[in-house]
N, C-alpha and C positions, 0 to 999 in steps of 0.2 A: 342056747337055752338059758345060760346064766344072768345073760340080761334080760331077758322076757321075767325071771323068777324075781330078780332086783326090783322090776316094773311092777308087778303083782305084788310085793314084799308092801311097795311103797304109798301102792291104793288102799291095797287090802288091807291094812295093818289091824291085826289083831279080830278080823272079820271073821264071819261063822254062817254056815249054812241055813237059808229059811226054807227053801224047801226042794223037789227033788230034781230041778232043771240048773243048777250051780248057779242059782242070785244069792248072792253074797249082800249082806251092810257089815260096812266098814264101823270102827271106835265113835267117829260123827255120824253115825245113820245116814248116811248116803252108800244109795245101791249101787253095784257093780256087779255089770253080769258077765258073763261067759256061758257061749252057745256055739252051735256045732256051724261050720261054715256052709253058705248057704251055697250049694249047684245047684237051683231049681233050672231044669233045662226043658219045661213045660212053656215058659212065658216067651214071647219075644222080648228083646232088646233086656237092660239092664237095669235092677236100684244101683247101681255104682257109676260113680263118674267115669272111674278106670274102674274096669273088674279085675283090672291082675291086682296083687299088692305090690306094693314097689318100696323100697326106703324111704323111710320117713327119718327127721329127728325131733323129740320132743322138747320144748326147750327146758324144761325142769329134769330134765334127762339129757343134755346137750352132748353128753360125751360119746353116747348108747347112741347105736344105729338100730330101729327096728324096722318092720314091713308091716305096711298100712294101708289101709283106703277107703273109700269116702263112700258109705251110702243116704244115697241122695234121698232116697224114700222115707226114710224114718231120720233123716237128720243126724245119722250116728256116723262115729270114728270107729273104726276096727284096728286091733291091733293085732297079726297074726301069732298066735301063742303056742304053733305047732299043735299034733295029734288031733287034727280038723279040726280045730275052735279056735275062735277069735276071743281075744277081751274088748268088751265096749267101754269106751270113755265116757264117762258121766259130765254131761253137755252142763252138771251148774258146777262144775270146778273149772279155774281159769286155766285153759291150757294153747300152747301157742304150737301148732305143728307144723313143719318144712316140710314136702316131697322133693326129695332129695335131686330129683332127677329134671324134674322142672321147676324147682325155685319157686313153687308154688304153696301160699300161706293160709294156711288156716288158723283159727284163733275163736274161742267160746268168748259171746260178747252178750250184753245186755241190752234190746233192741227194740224199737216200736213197727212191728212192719205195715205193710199197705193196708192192711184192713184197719191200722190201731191197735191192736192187740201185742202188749208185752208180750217176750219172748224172750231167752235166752238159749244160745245154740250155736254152730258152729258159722262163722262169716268166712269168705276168701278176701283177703286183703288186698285186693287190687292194685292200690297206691297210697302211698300215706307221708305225709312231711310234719310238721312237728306244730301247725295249726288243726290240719285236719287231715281225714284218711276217706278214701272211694273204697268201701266192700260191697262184696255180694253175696246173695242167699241161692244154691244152689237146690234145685231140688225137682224130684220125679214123684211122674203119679200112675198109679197103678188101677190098668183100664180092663176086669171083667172079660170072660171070651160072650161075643154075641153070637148067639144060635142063627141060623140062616133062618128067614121067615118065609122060604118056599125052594123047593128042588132047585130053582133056576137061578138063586144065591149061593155064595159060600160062607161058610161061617166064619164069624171073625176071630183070630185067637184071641188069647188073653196076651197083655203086652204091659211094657214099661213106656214111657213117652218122658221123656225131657221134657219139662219148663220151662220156659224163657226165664232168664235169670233178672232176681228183684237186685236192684243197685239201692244201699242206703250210703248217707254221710253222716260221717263222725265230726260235727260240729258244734262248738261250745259245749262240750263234756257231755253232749248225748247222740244217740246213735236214732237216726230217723227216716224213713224210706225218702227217694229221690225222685222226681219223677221224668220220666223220658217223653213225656207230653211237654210241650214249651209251654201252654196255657197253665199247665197245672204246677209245673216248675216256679213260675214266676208268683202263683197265689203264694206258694210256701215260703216265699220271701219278700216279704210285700214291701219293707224298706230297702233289700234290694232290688226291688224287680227293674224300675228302669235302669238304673247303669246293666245288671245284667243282660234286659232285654237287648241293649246296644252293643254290649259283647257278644252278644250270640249273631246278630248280624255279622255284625265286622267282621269276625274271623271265623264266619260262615260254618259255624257249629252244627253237628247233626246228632241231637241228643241220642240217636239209636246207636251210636259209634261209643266203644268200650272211649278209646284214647279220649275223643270230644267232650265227653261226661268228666275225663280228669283233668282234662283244660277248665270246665266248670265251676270243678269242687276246689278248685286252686283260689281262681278267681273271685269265688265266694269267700273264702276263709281271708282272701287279700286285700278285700272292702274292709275287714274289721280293724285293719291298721291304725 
């Protein structure tokens, strides 16, 4: 509990209550909430990647081990704060999170995703060398129960459904979706498209494959020599 209250100390600082569900603004007007944790056991499947919490380490907090985890639905970090609430992490401060248990990175990044549409939110850092980084946009949607439209149907519940995950690169100091179509890959980079195109033969690339996409973003970032 002492470190959960250091972690709040450190958000919060000097924050006050706006109204009766604990949304705190913090000394810079940035929100920070705290809400009661979520067991909806109505829906099928999950808003969380993992639904358990598991250790996490924060790196502005490197020393402190807390319990954490990712919902995929609303794009938020939960931090477990005891007495059934979570604290959520305000996705515009830069925060770089481990799960402790799978070496898996999270990090709020500055981002253009597939529609074009800036955004800032949390990325998983898939691979990253000191040119460029392979992240991804993780994320669930939330599908309504459908009524049955005759006796001889059943109804559908309401459910959570996984996304296929958006892959962006981190190239030349901006963050911009990637695409796992070869045709559309190759417009995006149109002074490299032939030597890439000829990379992707030769060493028989399958942009749907996590690892081949960071053979890719290697390759890319390796042109600019």
């Amino acid at each position: 509990m002492k470190k959960i209250k250091m972690l709040l100390i450190a958000l919060c600082c000097t924050c006050y209550a706006i109204d009766a569900q604990n949304v705190n603004v913090d000394s810079r007007g940035r929100i920070v909430s705290i809400r009661a944790v979520d067991e909806n056991t109505d829906t099928e499947g999950s808003k969380y990647i993992n639904k358990n919490f598991t250790p996490i380490v924060i790196a502005q907090f490197k020393d402190k081990i807390y319990n954490g985890r990712y919902n995929a639905l609303n794009g938020e970090m939960e931090v477990n704060i005891g007495d059934n609430k979570v604290l959520l992490l305000d996705n515009n401060v830069d925060y770089e999170i481990k799960f402790s248990q799978s070496s898996k990175l999270y990090r709020t990044e500055s981002f253009i995703n597939n529609k074009g549409v800036s955004k800032k939110g949390f990325l998983v850092v898939v691979n990253e060398t000191n040119k460029s980084a392979l992240l991804k946009e993780e994320s669930i949607t939330f599908h309504k129960k459908v009524n049955a439209a005759s006796s001889y149907e059943k109804d559908i519940p309401a459910r959570y459904v996984r996304n296929k995950d958006v892959y962006y690169i981190d190239y030349n100091d901006t963050i911009t979706y990637i695409s796992q179509k070869k045709k559309d890959l190759l417009k995006a980079f149109p002074n490299e498209a032939s030597k890439l195109k000829s990379f992707i033969k030769k060493n028989k690339i399958n942009l749907k494959e996590e690892g081949d996409l960071i053979k890719v973003v290697d390759y890319i970032s390796s042109l600019s020599k």
